[in-house]
N, CA, C and O atoms as a CHARMM CRD file, in Angstrom:
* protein
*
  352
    1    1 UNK  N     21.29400  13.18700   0.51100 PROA 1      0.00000
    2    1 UNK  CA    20.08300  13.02800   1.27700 PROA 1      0.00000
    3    1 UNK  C     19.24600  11.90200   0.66500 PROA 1      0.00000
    4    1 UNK  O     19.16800  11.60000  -0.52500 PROA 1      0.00000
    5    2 UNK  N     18.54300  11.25700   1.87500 PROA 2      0.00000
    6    2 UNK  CA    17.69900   9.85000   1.08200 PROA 2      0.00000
    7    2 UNK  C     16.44700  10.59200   0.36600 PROA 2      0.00000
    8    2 UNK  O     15.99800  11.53000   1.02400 PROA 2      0.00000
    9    3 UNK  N     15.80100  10.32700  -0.88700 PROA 3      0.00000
   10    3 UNK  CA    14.99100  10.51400  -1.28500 PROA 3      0.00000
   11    3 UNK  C     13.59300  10.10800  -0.54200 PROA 3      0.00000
   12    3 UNK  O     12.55600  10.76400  -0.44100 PROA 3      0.00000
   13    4 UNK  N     14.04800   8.27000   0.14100 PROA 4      0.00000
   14    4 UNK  CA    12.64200   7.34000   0.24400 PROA 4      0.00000
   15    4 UNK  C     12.57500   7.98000   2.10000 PROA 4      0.00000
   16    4 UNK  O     11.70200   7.39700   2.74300 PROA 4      0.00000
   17    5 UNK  N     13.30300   8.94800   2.83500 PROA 5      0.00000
   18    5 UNK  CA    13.48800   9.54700   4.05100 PROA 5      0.00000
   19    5 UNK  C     11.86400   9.63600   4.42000 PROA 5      0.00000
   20    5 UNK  O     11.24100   9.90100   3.39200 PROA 5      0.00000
   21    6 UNK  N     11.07900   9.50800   5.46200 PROA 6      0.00000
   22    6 UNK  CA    10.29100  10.41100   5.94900 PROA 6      0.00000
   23    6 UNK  C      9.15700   9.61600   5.17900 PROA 6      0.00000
   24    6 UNK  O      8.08300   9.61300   5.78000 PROA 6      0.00000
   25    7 UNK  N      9.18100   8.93500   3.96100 PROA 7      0.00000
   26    7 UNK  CA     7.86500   8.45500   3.52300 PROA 7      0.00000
   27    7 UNK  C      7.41300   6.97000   4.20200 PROA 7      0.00000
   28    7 UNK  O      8.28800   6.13500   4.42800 PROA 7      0.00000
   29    8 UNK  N      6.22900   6.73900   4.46200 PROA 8      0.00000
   30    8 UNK  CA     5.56000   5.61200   4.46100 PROA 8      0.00000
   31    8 UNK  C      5.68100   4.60900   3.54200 PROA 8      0.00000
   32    8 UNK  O      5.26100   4.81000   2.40300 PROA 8      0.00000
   33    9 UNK  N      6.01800   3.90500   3.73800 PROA 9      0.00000
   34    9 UNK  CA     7.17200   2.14000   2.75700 PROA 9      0.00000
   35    9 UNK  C      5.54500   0.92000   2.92800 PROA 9      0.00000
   36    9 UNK  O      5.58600  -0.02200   3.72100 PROA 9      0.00000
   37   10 UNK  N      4.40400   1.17000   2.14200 PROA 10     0.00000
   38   10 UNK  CA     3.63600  -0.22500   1.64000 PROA 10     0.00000
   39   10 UNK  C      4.42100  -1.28300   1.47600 PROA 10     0.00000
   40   10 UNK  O      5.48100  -1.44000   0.87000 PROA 10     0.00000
   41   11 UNK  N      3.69800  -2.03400   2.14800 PROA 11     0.00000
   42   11 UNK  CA     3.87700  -3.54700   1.88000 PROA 11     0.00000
   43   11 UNK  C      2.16300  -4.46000   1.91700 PROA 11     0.00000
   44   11 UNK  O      1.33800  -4.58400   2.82300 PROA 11     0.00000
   45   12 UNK  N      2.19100  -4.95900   0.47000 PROA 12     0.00000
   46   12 UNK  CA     0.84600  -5.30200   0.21600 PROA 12     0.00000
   47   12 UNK  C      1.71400  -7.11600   0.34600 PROA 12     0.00000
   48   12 UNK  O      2.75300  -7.46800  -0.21200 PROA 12     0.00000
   49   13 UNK  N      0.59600  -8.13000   1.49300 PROA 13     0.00000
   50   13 UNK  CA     1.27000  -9.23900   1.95400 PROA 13     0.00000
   51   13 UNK  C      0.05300  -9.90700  -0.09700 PROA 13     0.00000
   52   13 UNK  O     -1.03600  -9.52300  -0.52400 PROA 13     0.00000
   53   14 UNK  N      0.74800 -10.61100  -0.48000 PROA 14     0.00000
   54   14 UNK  CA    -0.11200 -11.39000  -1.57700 PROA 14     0.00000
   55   14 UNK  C      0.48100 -12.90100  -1.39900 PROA 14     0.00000
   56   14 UNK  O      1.59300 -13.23000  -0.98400 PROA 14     0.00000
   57   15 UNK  N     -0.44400 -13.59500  -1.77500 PROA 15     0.00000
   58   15 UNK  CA    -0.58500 -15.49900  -1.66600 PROA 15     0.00000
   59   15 UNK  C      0.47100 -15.83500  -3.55200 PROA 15     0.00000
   60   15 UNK  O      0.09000 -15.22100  -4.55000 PROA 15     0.00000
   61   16 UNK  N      1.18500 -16.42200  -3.60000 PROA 16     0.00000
   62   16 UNK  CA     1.31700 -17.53300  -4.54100 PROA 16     0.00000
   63   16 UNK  C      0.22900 -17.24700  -5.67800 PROA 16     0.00000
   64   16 UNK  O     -0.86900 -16.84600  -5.29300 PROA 16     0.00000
   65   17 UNK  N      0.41800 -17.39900  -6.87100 PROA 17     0.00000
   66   17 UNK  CA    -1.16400 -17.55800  -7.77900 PROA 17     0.00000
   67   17 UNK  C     -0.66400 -18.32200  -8.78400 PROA 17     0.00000
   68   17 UNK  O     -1.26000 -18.22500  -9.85700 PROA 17     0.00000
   69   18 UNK  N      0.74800 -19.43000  -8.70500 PROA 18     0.00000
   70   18 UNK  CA     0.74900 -20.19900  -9.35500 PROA 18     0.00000
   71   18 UNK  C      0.51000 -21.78700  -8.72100 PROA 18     0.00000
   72   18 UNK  O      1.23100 -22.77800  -8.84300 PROA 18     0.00000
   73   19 UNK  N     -0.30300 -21.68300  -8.27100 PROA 19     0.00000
   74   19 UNK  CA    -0.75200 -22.92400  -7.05100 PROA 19     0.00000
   75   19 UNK  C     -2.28600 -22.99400  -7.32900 PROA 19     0.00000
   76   19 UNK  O     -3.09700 -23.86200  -7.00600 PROA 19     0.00000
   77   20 UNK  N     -2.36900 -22.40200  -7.68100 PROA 20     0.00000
   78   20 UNK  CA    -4.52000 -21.82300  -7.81900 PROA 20     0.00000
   79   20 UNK  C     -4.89400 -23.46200  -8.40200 PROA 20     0.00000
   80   20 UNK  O     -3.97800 -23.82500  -9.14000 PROA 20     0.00000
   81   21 UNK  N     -5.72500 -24.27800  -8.29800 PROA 21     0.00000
   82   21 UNK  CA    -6.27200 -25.12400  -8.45200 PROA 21     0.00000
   83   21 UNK  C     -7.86400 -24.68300  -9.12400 PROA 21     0.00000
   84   21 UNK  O     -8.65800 -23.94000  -8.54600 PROA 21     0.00000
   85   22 UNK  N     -8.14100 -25.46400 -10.73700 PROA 22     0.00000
   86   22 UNK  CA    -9.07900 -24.80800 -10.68100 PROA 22     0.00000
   87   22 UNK  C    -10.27300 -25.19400 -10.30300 PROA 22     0.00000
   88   22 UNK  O    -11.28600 -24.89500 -10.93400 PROA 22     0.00000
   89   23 UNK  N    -10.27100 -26.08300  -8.95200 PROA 23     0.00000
   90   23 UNK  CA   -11.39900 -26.27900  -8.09300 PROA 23     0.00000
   91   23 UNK  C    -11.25400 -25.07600  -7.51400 PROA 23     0.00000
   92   23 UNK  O    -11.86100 -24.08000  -7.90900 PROA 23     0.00000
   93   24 UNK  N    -10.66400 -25.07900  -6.80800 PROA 24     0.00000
   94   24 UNK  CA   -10.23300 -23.57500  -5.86500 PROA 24     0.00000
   95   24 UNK  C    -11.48200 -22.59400  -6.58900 PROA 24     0.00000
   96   24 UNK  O    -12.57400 -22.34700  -6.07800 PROA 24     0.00000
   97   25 UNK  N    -11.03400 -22.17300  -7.77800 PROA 25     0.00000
   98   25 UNK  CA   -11.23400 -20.86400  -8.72900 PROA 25     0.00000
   99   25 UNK  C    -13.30600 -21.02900  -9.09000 PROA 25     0.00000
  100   25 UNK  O    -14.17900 -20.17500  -8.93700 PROA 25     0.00000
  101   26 UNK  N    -13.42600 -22.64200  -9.64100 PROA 26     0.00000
  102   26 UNK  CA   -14.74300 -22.50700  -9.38700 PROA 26     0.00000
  103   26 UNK  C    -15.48700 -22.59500  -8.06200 PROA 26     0.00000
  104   26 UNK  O    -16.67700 -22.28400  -8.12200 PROA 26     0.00000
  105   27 UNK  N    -14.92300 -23.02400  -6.66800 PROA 27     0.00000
  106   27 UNK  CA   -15.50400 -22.59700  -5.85400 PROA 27     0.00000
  107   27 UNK  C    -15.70400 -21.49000  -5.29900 PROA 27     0.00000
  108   27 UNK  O    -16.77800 -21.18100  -4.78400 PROA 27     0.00000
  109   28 UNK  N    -14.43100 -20.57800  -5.34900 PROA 28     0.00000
  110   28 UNK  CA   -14.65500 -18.75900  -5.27900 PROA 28     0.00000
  111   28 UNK  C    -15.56900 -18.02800  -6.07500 PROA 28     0.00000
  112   28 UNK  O    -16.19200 -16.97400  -5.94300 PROA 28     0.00000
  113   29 UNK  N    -15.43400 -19.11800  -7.15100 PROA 29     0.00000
  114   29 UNK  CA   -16.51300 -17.76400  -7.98300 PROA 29     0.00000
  115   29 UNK  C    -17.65000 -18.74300  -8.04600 PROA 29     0.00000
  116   29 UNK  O    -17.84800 -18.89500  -9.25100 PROA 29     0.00000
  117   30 UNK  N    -18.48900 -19.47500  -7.38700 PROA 30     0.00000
  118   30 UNK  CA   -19.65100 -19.86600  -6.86600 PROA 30     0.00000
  119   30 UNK  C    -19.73800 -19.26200  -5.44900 PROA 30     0.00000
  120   30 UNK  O    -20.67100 -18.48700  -5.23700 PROA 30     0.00000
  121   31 UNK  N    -19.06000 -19.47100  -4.67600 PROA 31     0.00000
  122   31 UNK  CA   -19.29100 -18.44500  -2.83300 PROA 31     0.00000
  123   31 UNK  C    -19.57800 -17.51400  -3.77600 PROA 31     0.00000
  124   31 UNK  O    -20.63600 -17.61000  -4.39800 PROA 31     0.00000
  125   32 UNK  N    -18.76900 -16.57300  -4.00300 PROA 32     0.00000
  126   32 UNK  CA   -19.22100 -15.40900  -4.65000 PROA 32     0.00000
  127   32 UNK  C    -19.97800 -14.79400  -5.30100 PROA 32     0.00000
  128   32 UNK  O    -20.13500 -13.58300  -5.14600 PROA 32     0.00000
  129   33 UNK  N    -20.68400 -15.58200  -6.27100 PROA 33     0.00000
  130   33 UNK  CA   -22.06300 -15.47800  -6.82600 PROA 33     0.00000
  131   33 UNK  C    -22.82000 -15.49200  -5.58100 PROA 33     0.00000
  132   33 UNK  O    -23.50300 -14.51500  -5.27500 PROA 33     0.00000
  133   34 UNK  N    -22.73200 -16.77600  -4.66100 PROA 34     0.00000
  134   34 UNK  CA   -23.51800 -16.70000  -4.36700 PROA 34     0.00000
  135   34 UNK  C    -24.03700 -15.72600  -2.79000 PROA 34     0.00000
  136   34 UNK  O    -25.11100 -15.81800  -2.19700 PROA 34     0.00000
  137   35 UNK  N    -23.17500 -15.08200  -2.54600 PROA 35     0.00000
  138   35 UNK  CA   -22.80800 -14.34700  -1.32500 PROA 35     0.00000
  139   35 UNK  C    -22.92900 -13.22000  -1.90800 PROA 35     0.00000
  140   35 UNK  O    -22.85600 -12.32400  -1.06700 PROA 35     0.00000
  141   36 UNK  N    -23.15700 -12.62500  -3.48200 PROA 36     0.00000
  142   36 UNK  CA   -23.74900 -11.80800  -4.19600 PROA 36     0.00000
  143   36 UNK  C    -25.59200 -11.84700  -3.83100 PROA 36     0.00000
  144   36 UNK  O    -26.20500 -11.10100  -3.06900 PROA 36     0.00000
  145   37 UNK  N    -25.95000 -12.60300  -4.39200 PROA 37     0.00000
  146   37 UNK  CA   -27.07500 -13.06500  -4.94100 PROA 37     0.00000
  147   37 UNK  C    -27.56800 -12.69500  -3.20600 PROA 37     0.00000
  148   37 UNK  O    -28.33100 -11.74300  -3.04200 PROA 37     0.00000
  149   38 UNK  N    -27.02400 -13.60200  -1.81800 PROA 38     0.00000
  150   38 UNK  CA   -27.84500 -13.58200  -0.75800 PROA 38     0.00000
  151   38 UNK  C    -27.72100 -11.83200  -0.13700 PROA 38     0.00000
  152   38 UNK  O    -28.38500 -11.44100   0.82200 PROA 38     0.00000
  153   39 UNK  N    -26.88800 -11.08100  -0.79500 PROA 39     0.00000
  154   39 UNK  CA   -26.58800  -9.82600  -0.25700 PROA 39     0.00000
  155   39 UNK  C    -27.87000  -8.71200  -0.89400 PROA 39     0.00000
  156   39 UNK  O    -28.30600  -7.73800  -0.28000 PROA 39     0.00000
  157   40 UNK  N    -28.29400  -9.15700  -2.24400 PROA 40     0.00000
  158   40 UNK  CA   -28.95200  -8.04500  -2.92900 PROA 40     0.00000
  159   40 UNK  C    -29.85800  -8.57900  -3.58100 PROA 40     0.00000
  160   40 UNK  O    -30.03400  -8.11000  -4.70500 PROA 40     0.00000
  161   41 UNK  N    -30.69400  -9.65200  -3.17000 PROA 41     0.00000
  162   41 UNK  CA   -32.37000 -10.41700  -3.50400 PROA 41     0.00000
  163   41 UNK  C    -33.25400  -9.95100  -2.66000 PROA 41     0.00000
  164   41 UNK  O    -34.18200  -9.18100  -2.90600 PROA 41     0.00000
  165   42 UNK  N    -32.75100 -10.75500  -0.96200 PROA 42     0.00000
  166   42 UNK  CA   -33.44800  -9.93200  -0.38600 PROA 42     0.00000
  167   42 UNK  C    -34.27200  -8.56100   0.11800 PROA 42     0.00000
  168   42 UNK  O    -35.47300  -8.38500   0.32500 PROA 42     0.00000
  169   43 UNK  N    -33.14700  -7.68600   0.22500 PROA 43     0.00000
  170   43 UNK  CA   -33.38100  -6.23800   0.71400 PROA 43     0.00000
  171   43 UNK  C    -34.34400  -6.01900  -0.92600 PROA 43     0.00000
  172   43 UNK  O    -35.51400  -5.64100  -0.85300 PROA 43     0.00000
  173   44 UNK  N    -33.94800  -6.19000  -1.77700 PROA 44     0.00000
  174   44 UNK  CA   -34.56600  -5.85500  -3.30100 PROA 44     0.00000
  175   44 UNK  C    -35.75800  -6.43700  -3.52100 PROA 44     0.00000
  176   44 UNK  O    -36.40500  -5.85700  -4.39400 PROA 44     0.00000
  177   45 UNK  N    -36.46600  -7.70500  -2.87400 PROA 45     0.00000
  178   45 UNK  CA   -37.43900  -7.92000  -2.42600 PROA 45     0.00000
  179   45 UNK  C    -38.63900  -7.36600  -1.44900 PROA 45     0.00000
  180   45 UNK  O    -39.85800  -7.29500  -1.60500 PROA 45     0.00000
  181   46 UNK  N    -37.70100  -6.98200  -0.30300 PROA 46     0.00000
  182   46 UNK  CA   -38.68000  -6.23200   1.16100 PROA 46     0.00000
  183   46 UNK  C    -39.25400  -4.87300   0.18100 PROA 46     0.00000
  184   46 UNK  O    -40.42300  -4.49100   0.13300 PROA 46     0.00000
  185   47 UNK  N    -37.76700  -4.12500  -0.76500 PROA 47     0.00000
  186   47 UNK  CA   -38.33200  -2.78400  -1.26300 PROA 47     0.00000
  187   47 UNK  C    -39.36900  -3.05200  -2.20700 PROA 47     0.00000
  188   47 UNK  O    -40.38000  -2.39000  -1.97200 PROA 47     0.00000
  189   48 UNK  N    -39.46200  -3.90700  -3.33000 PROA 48     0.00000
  190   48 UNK  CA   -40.46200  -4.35700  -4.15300 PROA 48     0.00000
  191   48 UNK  C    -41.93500  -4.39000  -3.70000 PROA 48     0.00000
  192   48 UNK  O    -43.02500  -3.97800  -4.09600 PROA 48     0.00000
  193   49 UNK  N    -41.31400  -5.22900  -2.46500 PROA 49     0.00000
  194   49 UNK  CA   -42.74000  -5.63000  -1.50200 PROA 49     0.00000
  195   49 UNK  C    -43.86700  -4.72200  -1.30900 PROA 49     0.00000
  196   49 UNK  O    -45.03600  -4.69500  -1.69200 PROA 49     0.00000
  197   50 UNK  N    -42.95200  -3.82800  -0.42700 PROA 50     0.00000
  198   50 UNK  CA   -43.54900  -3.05100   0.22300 PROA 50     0.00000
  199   50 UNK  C    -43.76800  -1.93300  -0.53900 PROA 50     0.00000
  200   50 UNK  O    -44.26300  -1.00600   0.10100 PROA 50     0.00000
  201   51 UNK  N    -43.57800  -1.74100  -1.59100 PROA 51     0.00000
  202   51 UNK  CA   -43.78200  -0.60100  -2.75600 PROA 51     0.00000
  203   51 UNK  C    -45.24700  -0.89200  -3.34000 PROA 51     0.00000
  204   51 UNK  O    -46.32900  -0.30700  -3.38000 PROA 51     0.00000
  205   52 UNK  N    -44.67800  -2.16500  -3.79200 PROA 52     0.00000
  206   52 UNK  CA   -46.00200  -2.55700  -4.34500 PROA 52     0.00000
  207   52 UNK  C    -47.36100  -2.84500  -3.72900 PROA 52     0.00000
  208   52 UNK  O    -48.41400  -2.88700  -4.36500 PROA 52     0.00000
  209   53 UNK  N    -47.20000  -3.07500  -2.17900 PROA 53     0.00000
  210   53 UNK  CA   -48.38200  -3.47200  -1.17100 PROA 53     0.00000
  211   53 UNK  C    -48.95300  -1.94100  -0.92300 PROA 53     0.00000
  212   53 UNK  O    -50.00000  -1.54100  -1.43300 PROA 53     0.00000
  213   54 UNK  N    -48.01100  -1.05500   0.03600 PROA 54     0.00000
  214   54 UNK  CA   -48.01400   0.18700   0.63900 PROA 54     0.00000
  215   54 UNK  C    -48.11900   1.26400  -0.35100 PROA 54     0.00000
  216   54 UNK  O    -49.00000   2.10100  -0.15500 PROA 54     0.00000
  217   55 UNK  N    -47.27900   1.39500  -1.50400 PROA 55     0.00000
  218   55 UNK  CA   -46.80900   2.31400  -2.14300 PROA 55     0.00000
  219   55 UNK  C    -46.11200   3.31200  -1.33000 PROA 55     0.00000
  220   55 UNK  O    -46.08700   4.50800  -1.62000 PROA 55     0.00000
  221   56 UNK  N    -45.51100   2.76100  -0.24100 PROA 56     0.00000
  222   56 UNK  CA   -44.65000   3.91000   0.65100 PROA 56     0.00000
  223   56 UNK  C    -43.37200   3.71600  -0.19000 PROA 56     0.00000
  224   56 UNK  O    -43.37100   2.48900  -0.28900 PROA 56     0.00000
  225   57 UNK  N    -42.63200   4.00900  -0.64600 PROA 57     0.00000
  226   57 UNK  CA   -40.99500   4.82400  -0.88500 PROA 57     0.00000
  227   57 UNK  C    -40.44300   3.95200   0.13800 PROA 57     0.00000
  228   57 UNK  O    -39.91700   2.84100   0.07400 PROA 57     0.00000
  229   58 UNK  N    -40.80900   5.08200   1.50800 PROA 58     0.00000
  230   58 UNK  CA   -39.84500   5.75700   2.17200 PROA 58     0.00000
  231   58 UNK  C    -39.28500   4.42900   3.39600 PROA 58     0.00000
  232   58 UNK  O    -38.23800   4.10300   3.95300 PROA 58     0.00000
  233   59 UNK  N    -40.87400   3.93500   3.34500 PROA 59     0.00000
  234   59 UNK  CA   -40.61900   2.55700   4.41000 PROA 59     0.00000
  235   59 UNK  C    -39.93300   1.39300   3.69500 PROA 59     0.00000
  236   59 UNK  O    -39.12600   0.69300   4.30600 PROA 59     0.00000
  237   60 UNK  N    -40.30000   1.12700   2.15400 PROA 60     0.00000
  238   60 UNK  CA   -39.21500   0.13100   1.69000 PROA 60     0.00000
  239   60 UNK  C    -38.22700   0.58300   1.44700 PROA 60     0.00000
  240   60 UNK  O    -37.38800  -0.31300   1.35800 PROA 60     0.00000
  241   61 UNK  N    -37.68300   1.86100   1.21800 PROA 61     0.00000
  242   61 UNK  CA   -36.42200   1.70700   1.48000 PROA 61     0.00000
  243   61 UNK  C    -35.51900   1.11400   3.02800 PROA 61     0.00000
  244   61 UNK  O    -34.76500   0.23800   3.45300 PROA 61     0.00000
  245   62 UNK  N    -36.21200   2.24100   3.36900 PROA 62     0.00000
  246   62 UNK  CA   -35.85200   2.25500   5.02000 PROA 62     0.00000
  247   62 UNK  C    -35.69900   0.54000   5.24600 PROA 62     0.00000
  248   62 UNK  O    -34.61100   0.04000   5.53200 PROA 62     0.00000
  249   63 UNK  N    -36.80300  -0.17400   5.09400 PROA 63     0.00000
  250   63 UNK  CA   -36.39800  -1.49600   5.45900 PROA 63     0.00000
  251   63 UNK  C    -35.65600  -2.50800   5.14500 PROA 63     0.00000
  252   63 UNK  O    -35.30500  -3.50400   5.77700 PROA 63     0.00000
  253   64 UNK  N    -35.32600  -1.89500   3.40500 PROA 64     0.00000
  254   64 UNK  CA   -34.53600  -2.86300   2.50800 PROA 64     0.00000
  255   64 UNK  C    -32.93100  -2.04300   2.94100 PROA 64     0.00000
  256   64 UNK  O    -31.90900  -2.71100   2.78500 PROA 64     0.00000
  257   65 UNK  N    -32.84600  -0.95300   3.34500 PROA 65     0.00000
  258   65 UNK  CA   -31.51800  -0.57100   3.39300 PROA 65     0.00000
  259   65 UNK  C    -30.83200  -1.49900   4.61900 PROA 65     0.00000
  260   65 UNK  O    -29.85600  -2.24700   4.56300 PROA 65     0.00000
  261   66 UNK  N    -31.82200  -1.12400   5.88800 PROA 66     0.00000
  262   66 UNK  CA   -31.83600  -1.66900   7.03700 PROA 66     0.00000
  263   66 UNK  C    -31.17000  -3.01700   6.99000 PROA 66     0.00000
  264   66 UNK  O    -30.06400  -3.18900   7.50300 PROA 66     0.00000
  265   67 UNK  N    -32.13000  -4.40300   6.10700 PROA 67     0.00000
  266   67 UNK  CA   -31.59600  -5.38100   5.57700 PROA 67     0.00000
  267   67 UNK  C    -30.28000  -5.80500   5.11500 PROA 67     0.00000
  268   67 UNK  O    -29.64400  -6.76000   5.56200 PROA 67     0.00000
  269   68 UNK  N    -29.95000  -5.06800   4.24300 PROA 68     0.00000
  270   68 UNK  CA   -29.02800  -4.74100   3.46600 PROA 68     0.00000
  271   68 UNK  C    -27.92300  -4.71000   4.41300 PROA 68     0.00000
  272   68 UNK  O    -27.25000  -5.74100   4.37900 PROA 68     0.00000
  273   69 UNK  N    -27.52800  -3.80700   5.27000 PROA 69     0.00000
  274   69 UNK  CA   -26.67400  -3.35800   6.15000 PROA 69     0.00000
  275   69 UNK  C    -26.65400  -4.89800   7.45400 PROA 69     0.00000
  276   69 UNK  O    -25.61100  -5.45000   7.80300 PROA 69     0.00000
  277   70 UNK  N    -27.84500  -5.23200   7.87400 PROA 70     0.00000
  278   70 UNK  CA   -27.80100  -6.57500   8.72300 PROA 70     0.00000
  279   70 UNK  C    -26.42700  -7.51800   7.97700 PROA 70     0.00000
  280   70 UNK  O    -25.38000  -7.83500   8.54200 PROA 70     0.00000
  281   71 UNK  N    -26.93600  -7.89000   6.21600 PROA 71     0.00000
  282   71 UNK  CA   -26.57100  -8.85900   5.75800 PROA 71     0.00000
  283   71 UNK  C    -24.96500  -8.58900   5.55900 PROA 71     0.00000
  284   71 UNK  O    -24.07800  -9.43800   5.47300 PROA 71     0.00000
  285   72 UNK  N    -24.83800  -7.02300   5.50800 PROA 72     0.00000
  286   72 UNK  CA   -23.05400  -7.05400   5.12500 PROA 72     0.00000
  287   72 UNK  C    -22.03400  -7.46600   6.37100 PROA 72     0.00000
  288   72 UNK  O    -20.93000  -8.00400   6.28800 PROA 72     0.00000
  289   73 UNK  N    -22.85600  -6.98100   7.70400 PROA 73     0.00000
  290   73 UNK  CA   -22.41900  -7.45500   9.07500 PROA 73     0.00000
  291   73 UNK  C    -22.19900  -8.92000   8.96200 PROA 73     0.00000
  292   73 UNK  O    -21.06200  -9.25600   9.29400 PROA 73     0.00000
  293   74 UNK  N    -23.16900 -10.10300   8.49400 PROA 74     0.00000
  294   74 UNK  CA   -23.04300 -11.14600   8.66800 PROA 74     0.00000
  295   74 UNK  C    -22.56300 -11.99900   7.44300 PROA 74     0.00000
  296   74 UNK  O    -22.67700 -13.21000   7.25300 PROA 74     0.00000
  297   75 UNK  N    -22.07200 -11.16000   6.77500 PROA 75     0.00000
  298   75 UNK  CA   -21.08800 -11.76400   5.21100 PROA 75     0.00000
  299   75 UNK  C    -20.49100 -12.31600   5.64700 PROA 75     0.00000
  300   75 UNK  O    -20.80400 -13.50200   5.55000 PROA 75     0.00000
  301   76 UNK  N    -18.91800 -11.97400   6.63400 PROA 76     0.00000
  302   76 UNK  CA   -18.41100 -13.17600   6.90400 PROA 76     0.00000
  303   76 UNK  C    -18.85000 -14.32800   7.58200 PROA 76     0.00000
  304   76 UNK  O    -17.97300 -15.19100   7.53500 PROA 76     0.00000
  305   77 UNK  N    -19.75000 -14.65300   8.13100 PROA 77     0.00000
  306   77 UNK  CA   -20.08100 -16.07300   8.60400 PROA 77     0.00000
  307   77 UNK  C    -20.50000 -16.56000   7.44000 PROA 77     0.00000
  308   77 UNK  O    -20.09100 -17.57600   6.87700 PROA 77     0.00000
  309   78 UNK  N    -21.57300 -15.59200   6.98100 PROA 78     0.00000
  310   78 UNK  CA   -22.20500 -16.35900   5.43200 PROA 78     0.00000
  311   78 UNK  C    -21.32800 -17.07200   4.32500 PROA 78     0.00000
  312   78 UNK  O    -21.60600 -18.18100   3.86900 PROA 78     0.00000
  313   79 UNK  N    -20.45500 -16.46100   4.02100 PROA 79     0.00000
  314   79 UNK  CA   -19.05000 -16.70800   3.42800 PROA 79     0.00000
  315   79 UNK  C    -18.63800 -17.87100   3.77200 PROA 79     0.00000
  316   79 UNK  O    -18.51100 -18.82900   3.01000 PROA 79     0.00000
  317   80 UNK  N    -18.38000 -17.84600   5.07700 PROA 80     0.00000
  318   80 UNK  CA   -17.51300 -19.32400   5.67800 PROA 80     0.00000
  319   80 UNK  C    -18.44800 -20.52000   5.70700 PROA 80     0.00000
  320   80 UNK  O    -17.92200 -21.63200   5.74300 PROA 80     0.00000
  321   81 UNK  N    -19.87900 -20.41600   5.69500 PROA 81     0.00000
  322   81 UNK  CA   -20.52300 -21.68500   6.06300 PROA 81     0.00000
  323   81 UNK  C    -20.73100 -21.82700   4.39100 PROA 81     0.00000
  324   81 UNK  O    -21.16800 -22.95500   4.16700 PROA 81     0.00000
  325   82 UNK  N    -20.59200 -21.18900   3.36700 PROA 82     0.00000
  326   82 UNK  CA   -21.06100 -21.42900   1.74400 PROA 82     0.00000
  327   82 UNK  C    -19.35300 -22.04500   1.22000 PROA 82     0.00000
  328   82 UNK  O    -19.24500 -22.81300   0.26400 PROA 82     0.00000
  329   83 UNK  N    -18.57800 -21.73400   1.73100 PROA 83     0.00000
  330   83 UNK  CA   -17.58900 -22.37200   1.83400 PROA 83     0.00000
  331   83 UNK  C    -17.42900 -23.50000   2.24500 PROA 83     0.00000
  332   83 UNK  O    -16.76000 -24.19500   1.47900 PROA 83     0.00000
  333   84 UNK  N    -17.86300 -24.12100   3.40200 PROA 84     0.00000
  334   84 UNK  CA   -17.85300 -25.03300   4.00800 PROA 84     0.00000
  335   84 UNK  C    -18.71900 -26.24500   3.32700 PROA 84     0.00000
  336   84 UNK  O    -18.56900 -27.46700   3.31400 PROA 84     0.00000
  337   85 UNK  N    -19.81500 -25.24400   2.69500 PROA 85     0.00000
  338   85 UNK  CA   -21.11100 -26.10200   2.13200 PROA 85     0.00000
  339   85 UNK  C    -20.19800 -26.88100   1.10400 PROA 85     0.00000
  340   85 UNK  O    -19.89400 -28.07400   1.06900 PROA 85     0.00000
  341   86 UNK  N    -19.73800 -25.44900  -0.01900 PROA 86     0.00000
  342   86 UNK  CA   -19.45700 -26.23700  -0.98300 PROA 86     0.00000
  343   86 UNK  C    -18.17000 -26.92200  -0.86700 PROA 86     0.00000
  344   86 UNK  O    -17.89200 -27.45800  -1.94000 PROA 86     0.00000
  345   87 UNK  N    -17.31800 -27.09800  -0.00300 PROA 87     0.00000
  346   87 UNK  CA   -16.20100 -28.27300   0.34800 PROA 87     0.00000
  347   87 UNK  C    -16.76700 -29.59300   0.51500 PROA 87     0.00000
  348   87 UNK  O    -15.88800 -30.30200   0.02500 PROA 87     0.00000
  349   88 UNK  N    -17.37900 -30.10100   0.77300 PROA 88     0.00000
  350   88 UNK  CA   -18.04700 -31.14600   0.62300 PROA 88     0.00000
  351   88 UNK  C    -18.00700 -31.85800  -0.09400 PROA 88     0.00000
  352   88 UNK  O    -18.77100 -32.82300  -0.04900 PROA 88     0.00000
């Protein structure tokens, strides 16, 4: 009887990583900083804000989460145009 019978067979597709250029490597890890940085300043700002203006909690969260959640929706465009930037 087959042992591997009946199970689900992964296949993880992976790129080459002896090709990596290390332009390549410092431009990923600049997008990335910086697609960091535009993901968790803002929303961490609105909550600051409004903590410190209001002293409400409940509304800076609410608004910085809100934020937060906009910006992960629009990561990938953000991504591709900081990409694009830094190809240049």
């Amino acid at each position: 009887m087959d042992k591997n019978r009946g199970r689900t067979k992964l296949l993880f597709a992976s790129q080459r990583t002896d090709n990596l250029t290390p332009e390549i490597l410092v431009k990923s890890f600049w997008v990335s900083t910086a697609l960091a940085l535009i993901l968790t300043i803002p929303p961490l700002g609105i909550l600051l804000g409004i903590l410190e203006y209001n002293g409400n909690l409940l509304v800076g969260t609410t608004l910085a989460f809100g934020l937060h959640f906009i910006l992960l929706a629009l990561a990938s465009r953000i991504s591709s145009m900081l990409t694009a930037l830094l190809s240049e």
